[in-house]
N, C-alpha and C positions, 0 to 999 in steps of 0.2 A: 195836515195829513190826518187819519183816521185810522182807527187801531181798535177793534173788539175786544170790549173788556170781558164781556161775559157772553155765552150763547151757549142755546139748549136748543133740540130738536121737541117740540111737540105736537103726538101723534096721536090719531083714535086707529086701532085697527081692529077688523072683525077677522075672527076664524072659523071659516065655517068648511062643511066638506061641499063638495060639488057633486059627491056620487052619493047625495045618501037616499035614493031611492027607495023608499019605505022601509027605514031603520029608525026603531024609538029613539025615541027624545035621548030617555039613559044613554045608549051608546052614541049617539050624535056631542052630546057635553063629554064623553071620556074620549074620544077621537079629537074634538076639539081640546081637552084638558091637556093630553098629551103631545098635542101639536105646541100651546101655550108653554108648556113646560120644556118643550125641544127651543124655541126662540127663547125662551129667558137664558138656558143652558148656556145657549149660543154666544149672547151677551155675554154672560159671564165669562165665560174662556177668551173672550174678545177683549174681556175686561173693560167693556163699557159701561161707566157710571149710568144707571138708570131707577126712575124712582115711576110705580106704577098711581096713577089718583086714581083709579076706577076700572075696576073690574065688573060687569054684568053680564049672568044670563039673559040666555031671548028665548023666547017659547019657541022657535024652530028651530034649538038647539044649537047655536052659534055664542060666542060670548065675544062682547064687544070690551075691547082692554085701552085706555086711553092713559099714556104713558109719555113721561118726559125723560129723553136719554139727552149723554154729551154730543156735541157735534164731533168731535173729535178729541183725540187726548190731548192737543196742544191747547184745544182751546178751556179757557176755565169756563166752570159752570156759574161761578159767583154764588148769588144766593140762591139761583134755581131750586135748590135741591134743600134747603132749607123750611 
């Protein structure tokens, strides 16, 4: 039989808007920032273990976030997150 000792979800997501029809960069990264900081928010109230490796911006104002969460709370992370 087989039993998961350990599992993690690893993710690249991009946030970017779909309407930004000739809005600068500036406001493209603070639409984006604030969307980033609603999905962490998220997580957290969910209280999902999550640990972020890589945050970047992109010159069309999108920021790509590549992020390791739990799969769930039952399962352990192990050393994922170490």
């Amino acid at each position: 039989m087989k039993r998961i000792q350990a599992a993690c979800i690893m993710q690249t997501l991009r946030f970017q808007q779909t309407d930004n029809a000739g809005l600068p960069t500036d406001m493209l990264y603070k639409h984006n920032e604030d969307e980033l900081n609603r999905y962490k928010a998220q997580l957290d109230k969910n209280k999902t273990r999550y640990r972020i490796n890589e945050e970047s911006r992109q010159p069309d104002g999108s920021i790509i976030v590549r992020i390791r969460k739990e799969y769930n709370s039952r399962a352990d992370v192990g050393k994922y997150f170490d």
